[in-house]
PDB file of N, CA, C and O in Angstrom:
ATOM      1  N   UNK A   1     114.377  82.268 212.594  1.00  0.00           N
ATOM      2  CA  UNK A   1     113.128  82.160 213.303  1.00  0.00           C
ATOM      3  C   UNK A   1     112.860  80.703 213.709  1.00  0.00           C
ATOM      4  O   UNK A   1     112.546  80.420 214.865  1.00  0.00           O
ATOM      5  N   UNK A   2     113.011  79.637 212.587  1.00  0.00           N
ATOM      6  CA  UNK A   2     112.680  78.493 213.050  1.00  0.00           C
ATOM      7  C   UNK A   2     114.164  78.220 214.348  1.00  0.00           C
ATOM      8  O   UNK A   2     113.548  77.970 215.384  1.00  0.00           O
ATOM      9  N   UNK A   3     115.055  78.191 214.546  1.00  0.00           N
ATOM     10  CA  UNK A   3     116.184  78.300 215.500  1.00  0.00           C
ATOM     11  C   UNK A   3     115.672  78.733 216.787  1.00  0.00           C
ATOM     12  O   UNK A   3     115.601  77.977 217.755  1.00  0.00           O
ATOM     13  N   UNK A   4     115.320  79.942 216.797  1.00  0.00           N
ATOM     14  CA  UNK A   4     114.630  80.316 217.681  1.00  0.00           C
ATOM     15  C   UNK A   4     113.154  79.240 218.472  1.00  0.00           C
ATOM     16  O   UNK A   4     112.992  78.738 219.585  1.00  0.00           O
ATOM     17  N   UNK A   5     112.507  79.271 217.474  1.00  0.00           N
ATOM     18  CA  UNK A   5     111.174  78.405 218.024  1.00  0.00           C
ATOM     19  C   UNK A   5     111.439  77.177 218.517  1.00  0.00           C
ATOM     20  O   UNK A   5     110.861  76.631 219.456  1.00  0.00           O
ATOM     21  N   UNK A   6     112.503  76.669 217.732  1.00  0.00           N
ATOM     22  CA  UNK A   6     113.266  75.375 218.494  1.00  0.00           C
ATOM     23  C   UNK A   6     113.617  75.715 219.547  1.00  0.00           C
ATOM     24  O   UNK A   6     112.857  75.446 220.477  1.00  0.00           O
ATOM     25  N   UNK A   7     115.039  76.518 219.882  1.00  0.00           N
ATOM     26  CA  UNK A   7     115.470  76.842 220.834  1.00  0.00           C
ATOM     27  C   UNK A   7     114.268  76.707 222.432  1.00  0.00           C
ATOM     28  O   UNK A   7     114.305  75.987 223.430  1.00  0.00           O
ATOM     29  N   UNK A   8     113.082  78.068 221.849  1.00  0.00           N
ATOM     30  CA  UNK A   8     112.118  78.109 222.752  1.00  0.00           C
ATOM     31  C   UNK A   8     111.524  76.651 223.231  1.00  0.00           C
ATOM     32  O   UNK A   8     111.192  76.516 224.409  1.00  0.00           O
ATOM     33  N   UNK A   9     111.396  75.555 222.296  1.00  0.00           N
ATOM     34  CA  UNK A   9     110.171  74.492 222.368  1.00  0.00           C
ATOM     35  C   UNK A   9     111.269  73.693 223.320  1.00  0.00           C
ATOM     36  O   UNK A   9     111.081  73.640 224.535  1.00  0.00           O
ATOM     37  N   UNK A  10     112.126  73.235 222.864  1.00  0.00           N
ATOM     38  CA  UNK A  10     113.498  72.423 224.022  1.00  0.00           C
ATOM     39  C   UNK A  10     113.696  72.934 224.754  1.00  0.00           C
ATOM     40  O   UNK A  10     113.159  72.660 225.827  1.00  0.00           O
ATOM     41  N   UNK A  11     114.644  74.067 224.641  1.00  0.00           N
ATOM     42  CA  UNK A  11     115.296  74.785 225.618  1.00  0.00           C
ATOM     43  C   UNK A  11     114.164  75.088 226.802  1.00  0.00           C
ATOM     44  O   UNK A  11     113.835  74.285 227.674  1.00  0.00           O
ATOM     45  N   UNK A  12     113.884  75.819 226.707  1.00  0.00           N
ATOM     46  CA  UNK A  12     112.992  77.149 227.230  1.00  0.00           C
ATOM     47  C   UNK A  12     111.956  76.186 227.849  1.00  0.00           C
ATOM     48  O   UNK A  12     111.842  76.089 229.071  1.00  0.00           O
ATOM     49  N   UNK A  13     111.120  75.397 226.883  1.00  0.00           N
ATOM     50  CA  UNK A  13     110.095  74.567 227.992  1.00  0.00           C
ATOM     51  C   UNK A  13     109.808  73.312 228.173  1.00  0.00           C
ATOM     52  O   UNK A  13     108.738  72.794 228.493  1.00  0.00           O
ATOM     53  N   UNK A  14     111.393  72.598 227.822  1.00  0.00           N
ATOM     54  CA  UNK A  14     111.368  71.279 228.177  1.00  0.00           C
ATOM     55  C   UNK A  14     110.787  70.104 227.796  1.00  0.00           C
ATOM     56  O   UNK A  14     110.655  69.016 228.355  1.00  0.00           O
ATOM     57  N   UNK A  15     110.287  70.781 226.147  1.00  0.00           N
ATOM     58  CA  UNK A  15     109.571  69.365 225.090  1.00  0.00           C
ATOM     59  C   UNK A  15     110.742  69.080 224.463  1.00  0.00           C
ATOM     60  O   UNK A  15     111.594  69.802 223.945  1.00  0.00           O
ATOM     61  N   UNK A  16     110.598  67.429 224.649  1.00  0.00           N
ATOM     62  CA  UNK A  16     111.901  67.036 223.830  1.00  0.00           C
ATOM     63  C   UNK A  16     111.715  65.397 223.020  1.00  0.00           C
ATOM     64  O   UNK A  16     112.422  64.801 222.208  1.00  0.00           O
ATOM     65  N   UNK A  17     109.952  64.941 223.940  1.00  0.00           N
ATOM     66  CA  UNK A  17     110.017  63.367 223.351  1.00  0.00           C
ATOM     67  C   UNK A  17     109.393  63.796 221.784  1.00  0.00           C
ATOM     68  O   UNK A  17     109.195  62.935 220.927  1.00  0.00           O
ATOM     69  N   UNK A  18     109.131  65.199 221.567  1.00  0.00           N
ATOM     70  CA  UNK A  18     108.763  64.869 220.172  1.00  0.00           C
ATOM     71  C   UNK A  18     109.858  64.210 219.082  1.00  0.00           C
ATOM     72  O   UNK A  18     109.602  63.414 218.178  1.00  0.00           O
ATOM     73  N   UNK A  19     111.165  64.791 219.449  1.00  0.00           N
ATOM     74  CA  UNK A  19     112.089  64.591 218.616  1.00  0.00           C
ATOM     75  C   UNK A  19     112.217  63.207 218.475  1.00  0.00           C
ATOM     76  O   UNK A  19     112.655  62.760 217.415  1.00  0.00           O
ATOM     77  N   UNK A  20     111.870  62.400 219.470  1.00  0.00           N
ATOM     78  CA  UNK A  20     112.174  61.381 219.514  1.00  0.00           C
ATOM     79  C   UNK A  20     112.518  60.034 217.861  1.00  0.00           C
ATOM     80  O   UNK A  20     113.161  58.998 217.693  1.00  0.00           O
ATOM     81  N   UNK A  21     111.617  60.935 217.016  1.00  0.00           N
ATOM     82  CA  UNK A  21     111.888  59.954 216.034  1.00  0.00           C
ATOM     83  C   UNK A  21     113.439  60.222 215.240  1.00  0.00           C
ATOM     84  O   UNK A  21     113.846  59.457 214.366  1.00  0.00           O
ATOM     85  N   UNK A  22     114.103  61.271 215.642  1.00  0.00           N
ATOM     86  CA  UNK A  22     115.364  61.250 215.036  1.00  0.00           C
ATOM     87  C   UNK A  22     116.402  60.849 215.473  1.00  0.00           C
ATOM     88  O   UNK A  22     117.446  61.217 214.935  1.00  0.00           O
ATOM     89  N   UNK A  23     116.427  59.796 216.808  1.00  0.00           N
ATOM     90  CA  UNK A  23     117.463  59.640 217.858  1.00  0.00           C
ATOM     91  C   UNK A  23     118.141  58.664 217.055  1.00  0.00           C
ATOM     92  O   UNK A  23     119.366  58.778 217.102  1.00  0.00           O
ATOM     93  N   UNK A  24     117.667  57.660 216.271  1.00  0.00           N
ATOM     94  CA  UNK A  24     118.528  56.690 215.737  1.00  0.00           C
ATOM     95  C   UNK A  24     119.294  57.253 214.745  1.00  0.00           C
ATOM     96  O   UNK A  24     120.325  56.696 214.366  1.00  0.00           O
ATOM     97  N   UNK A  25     118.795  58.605 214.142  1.00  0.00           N
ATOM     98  CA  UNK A  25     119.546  59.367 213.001  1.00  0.00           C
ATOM     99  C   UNK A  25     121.189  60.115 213.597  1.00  0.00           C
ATOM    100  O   UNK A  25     122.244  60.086 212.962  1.00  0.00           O
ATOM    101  N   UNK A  26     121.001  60.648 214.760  1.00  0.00           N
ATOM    102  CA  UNK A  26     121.866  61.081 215.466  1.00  0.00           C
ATOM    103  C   UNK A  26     122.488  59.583 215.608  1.00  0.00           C
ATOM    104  O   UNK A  26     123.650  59.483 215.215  1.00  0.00           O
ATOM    105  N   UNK A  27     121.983  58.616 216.024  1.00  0.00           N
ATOM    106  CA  UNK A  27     122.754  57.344 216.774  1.00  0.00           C
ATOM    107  C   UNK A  27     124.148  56.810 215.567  1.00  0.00           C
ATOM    108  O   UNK A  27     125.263  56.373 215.851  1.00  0.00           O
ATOM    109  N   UNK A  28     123.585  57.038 214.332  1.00  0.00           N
ATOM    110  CA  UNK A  28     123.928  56.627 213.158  1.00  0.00           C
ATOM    111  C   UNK A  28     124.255  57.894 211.867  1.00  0.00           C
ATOM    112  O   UNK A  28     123.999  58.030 210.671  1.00  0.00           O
ATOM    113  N   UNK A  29     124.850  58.538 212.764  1.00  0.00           N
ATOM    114  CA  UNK A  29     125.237  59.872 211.725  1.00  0.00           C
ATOM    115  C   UNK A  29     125.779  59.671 209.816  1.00  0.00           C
ATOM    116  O   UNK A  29     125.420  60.031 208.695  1.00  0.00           O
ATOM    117  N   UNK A  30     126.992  58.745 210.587  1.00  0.00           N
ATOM    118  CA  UNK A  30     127.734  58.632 209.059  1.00  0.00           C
ATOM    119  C   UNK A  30     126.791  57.422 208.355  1.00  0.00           C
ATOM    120  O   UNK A  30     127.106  56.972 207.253  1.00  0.00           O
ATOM    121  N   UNK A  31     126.177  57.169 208.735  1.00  0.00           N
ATOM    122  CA  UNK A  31     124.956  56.086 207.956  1.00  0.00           C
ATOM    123  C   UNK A  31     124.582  57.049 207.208  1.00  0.00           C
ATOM    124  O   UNK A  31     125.133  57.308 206.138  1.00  0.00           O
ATOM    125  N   UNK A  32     123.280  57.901 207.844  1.00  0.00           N
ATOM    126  CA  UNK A  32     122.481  59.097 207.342  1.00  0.00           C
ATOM    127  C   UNK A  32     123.002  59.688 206.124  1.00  0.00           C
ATOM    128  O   UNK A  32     122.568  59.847 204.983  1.00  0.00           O
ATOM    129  N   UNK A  33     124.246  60.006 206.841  1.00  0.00           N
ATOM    130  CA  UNK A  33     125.202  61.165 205.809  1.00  0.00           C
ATOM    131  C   UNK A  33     125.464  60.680 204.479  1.00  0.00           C
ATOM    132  O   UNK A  33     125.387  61.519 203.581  1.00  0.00           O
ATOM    133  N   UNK A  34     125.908  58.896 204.015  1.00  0.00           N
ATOM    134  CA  UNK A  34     126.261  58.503 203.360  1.00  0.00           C
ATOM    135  C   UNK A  34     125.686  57.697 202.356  1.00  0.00           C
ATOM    136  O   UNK A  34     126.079  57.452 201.216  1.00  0.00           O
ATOM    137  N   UNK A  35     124.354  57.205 203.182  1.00  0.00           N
ATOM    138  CA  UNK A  35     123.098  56.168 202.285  1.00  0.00           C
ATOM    139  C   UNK A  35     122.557  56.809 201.248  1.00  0.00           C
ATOM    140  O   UNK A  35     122.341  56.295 200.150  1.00  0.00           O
ATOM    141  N   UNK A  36     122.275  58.175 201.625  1.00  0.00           N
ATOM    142  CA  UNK A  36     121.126  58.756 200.412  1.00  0.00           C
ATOM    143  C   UNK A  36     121.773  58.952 199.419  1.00  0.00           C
ATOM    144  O   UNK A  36     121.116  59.119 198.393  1.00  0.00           O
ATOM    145  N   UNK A  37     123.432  59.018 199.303  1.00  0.00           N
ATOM    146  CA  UNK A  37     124.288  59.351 197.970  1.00  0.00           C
ATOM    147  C   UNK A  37     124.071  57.941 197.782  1.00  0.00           C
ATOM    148  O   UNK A  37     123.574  58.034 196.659  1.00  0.00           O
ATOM    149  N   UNK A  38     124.065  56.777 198.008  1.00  0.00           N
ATOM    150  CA  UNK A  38     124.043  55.287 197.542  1.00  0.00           C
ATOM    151  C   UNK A  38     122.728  55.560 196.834  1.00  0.00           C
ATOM    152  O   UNK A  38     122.741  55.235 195.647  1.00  0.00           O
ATOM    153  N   UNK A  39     121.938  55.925 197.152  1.00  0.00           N
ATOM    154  CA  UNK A  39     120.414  55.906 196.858  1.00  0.00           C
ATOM    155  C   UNK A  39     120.381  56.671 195.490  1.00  0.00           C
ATOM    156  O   UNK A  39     119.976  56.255 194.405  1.00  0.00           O
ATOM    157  N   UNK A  40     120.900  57.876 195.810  1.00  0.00           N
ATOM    158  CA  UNK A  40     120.842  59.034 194.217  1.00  0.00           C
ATOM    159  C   UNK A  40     122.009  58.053 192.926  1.00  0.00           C
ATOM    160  O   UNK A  40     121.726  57.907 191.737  1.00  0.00           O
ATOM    161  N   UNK A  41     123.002  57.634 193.462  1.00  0.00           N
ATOM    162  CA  UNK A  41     123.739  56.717 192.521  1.00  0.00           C
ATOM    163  C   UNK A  41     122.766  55.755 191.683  1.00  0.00           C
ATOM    164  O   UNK A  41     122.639  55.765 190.459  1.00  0.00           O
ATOM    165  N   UNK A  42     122.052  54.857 192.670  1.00  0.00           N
ATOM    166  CA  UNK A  42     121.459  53.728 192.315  1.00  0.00           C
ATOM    167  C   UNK A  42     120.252  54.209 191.277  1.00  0.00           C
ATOM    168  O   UNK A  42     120.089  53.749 190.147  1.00  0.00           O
ATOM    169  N   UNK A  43     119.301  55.416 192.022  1.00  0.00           N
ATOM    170  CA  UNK A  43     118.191  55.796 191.079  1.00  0.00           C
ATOM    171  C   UNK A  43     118.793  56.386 189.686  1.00  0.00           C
ATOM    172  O   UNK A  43     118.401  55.973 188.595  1.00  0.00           O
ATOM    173  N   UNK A  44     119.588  57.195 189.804  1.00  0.00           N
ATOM    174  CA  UNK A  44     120.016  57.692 188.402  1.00  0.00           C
ATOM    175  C   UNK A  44     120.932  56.505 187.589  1.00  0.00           C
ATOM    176  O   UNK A  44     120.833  56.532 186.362  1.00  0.00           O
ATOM    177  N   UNK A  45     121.632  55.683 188.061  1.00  0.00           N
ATOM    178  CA  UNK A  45     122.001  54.709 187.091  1.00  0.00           C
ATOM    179  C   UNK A  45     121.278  53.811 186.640  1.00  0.00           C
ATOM    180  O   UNK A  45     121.798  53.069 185.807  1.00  0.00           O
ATOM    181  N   UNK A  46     119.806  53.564 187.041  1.00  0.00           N
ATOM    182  CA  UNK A  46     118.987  52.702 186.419  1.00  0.00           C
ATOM    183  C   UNK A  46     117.632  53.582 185.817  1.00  0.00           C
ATOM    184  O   UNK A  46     116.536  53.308 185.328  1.00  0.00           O
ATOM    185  N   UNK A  47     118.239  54.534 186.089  1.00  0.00           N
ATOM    186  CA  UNK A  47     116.580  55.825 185.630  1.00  0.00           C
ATOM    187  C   UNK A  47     115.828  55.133 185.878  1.00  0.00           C
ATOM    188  O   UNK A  47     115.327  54.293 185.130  1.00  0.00           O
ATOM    189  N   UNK A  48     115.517  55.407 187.336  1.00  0.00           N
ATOM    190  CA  UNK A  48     114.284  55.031 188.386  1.00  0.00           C
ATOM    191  C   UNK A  48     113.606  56.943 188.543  1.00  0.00           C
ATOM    192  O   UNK A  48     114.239  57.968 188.793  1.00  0.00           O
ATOM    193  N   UNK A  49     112.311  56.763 188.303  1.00  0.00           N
ATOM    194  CA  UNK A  49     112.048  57.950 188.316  1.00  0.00           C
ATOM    195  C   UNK A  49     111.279  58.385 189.739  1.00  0.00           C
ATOM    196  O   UNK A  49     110.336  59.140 189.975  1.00  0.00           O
ATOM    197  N   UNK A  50     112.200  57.480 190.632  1.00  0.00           N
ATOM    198  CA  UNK A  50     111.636  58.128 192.158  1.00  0.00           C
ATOM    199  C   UNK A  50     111.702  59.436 191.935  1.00  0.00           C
ATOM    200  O   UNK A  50     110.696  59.757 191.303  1.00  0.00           O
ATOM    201  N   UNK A  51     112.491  60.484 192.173  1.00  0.00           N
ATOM    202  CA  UNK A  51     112.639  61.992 192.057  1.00  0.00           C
ATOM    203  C   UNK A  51     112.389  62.535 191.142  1.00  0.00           C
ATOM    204  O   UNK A  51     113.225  63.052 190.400  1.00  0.00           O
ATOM    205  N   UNK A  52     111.038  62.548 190.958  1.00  0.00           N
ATOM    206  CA  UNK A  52     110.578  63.526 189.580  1.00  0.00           C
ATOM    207  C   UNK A  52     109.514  64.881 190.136  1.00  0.00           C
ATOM    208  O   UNK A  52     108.816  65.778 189.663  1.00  0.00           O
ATOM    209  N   UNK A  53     109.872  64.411 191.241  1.00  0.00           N
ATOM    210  CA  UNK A  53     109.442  65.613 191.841  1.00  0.00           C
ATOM    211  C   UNK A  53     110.063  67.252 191.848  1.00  0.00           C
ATOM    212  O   UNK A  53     109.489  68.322 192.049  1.00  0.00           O
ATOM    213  N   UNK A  54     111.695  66.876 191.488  1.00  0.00           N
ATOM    214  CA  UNK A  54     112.576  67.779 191.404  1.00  0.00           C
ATOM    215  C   UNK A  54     112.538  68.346 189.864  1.00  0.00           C
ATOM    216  O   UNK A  54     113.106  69.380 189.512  1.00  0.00           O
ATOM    217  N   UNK A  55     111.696  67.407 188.928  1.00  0.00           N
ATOM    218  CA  UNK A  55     111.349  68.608 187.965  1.00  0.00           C
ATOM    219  C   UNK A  55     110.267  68.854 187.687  1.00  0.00           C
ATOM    220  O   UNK A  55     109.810  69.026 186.557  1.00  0.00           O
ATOM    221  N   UNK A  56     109.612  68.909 188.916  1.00  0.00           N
ATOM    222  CA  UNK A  56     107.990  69.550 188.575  1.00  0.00           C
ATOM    223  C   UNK A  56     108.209  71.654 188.743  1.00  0.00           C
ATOM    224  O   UNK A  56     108.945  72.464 189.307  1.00  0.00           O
ATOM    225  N   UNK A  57     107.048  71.631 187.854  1.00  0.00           N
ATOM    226  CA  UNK A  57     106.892  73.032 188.061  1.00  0.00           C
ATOM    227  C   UNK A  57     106.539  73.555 188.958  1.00  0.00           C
ATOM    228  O   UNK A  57     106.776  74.761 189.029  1.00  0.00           O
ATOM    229  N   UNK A  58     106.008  73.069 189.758  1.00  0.00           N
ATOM    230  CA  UNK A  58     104.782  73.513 191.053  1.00  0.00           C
ATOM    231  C   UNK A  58     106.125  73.270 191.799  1.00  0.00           C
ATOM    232  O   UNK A  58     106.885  72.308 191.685  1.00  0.00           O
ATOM    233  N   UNK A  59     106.249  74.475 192.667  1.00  0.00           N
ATOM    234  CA  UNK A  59     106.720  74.763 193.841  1.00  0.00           C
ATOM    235  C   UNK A  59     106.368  74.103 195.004  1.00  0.00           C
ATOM    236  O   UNK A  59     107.276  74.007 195.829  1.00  0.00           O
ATOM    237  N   UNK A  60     105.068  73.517 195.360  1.00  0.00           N
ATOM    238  CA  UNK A  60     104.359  72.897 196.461  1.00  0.00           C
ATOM    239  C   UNK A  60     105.114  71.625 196.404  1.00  0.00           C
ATOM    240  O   UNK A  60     105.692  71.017 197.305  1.00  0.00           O
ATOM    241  N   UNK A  61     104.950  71.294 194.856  1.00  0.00           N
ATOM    242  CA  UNK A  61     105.416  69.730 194.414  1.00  0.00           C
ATOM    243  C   UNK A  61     106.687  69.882 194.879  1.00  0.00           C
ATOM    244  O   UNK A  61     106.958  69.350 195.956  1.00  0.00           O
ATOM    245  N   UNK A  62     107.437  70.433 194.356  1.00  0.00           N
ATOM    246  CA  UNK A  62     109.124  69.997 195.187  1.00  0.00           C
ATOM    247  C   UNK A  62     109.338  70.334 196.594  1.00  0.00           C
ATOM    248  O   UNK A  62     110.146  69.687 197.260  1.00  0.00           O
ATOM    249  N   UNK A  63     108.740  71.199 197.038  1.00  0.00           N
ATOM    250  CA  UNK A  63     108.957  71.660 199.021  1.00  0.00           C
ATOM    251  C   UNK A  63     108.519  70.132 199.641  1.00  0.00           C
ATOM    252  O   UNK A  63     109.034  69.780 200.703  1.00  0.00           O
ATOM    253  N   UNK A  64     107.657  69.335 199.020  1.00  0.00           N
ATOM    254  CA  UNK A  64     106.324  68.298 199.618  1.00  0.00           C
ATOM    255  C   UNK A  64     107.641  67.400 199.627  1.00  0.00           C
ATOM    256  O   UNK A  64     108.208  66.959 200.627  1.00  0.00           O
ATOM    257  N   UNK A  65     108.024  67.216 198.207  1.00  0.00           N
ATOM    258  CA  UNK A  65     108.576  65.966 197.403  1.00  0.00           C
ATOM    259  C   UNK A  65     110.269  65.748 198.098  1.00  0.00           C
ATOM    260  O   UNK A  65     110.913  64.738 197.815  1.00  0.00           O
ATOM    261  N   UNK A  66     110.905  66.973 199.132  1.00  0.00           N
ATOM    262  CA  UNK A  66     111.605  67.177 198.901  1.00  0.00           C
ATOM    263  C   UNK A  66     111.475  67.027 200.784  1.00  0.00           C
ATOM    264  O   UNK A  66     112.398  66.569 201.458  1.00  0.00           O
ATOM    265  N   UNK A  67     110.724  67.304 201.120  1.00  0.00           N
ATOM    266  CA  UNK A  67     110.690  66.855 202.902  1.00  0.00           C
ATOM    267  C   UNK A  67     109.959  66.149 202.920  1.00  0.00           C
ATOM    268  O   UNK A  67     108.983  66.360 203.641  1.00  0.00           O
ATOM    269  N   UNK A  68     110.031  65.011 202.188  1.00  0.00           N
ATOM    270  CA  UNK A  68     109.193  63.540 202.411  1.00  0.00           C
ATOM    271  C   UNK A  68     110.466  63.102 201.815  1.00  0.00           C
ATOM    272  O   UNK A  68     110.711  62.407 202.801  1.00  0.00           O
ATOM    273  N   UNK A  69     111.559  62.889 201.011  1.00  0.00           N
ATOM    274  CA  UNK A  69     112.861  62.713 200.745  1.00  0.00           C
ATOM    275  C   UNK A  69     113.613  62.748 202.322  1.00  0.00           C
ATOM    276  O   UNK A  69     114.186  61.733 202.718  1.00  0.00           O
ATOM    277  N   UNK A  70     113.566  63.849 203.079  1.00  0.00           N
ATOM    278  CA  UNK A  70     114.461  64.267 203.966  1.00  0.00           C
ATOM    279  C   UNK A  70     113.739  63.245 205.168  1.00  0.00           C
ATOM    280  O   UNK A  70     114.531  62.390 205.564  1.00  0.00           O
ATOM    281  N   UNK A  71     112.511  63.196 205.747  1.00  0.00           N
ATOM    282  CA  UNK A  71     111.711  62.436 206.532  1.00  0.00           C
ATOM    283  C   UNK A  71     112.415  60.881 206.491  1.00  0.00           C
ATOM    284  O   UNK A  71     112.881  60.333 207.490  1.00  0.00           O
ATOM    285  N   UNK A  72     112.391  60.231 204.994  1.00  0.00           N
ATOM    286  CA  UNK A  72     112.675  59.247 204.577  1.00  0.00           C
ATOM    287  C   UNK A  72     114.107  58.713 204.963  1.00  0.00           C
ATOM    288  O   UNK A  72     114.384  57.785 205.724  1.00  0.00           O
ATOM    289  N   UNK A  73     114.834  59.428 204.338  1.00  0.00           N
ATOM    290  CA  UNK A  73     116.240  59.403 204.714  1.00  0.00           C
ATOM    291  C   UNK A  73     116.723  59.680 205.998  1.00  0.00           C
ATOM    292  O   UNK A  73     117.835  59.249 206.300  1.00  0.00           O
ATOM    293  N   UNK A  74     115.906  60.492 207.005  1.00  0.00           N
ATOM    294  CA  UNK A  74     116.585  61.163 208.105  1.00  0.00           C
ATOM    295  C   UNK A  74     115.984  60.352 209.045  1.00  0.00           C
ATOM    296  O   UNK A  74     116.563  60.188 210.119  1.00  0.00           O
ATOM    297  N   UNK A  75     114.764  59.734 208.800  1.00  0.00           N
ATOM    298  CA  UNK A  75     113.683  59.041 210.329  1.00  0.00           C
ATOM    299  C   UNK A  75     113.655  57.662 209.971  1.00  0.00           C
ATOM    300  O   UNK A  75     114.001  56.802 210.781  1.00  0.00           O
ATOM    301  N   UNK A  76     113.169  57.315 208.519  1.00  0.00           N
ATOM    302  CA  UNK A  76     112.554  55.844 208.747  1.00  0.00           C
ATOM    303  C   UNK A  76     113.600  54.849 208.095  1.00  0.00           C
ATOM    304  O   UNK A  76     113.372  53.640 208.079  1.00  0.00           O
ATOM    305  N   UNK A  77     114.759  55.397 207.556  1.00  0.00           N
ATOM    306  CA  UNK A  77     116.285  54.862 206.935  1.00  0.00           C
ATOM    307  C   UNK A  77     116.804  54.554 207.988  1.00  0.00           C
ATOM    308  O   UNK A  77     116.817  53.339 208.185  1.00  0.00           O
ATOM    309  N   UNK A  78     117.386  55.363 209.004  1.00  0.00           N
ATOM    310  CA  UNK A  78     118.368  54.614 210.201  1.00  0.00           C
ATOM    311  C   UNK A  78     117.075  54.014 211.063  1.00  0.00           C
ATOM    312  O   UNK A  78     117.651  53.711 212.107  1.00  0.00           O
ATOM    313  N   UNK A  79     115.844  53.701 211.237  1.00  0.00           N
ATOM    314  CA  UNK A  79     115.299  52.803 211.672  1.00  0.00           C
ATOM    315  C   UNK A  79     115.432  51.768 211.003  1.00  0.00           C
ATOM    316  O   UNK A  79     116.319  51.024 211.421  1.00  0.00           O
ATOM    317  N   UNK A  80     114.782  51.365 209.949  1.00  0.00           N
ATOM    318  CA  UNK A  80     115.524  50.193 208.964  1.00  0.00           C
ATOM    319  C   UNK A  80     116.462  49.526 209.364  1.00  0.00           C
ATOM    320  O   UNK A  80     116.610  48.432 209.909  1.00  0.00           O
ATOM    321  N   UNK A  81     117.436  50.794 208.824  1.00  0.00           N
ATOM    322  CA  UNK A  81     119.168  50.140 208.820  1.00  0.00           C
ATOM    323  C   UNK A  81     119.440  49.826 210.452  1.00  0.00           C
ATOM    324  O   UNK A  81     120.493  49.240 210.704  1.00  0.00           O
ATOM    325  N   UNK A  82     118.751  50.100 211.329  1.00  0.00           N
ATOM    326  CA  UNK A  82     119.109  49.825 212.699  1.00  0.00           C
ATOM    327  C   UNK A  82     118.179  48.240 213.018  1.00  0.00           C
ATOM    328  O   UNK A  82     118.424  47.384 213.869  1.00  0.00           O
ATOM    329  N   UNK A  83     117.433  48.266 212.322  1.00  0.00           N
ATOM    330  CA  UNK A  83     116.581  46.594 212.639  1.00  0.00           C
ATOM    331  C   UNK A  83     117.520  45.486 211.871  1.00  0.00           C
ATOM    332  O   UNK A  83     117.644  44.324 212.259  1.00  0.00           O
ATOM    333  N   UNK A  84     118.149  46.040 210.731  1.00  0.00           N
ATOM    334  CA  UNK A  84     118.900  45.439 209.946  1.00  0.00           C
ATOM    335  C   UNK A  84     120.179  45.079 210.826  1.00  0.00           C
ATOM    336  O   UNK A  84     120.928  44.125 210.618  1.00  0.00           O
ATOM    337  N   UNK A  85     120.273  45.873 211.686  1.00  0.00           N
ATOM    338  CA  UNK A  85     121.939  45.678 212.352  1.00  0.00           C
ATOM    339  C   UNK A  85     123.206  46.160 211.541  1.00  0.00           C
ATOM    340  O   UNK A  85     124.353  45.759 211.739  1.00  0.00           O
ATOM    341  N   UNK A  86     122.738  47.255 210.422  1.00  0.00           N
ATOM    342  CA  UNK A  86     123.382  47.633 209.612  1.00  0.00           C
ATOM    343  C   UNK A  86     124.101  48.907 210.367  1.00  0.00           C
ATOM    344  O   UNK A  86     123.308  49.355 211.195  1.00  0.00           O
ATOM    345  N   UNK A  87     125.507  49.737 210.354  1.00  0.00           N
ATOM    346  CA  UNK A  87     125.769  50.220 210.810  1.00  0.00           C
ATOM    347  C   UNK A  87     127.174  50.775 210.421  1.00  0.00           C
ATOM    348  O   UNK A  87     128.042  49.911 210.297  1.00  0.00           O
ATOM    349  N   UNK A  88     127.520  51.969 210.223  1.00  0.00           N
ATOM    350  CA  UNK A  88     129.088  52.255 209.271  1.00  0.00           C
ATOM    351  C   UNK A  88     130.148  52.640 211.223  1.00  0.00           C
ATOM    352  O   UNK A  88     129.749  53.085 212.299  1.00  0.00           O
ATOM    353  N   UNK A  89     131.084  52.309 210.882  1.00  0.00           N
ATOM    354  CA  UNK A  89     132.292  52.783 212.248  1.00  0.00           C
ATOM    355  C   UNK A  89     133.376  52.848 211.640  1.00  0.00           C
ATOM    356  O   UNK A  89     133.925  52.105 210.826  1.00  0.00           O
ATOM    357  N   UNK A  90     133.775  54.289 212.339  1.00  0.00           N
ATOM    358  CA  UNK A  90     135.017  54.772 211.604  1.00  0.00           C
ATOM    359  C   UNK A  90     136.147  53.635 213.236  1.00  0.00           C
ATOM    360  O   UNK A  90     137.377  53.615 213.235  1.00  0.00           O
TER     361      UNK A  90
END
């Protein structure tokens, strides 16, 4: 369903600057793909309790905790890493 509603919202009627905040994520794929495992390394070897959201009981708490993770990593990370001039090439 959500495939579809996408499909419809791009395809079908030609909205597309919303996306706009993920273009540097696409620009910088193997960045994306590869930072947030640097990130889960780093928090669990110093038991940083950023992700304690993943053992809450509340269901709300991890859906919330867990696409504010993905937001983070997917939108405002390769902005960063792109002001930084940071950048992986195969």
């Amino acid at each position: 369903m959500l495939f579809s509603l996408l499909f419809w919202i791009i395809d079908i009627r030609k909205k597309i600057k919303w996306g706009n905040f993920l273009k540097p994520a696409g620009a910088n794929s193997l960045t994306v793909y590869l930072v947030p495992d640097m990130f889960y390394y780093i928090i669990w070897q110093f038991s940083l309790p950023l992700l304690f959201y993943k053992n809450s009981g509340a269901p709300l708490v991890v859906i919330a905790g867990s696409v504010i993770w993905a937001l983070v990593m997917g939108a405002a990370l390769p902005v960063l890493l792109e002001r930084l001039h940071f950048r992986l090439r195969l």
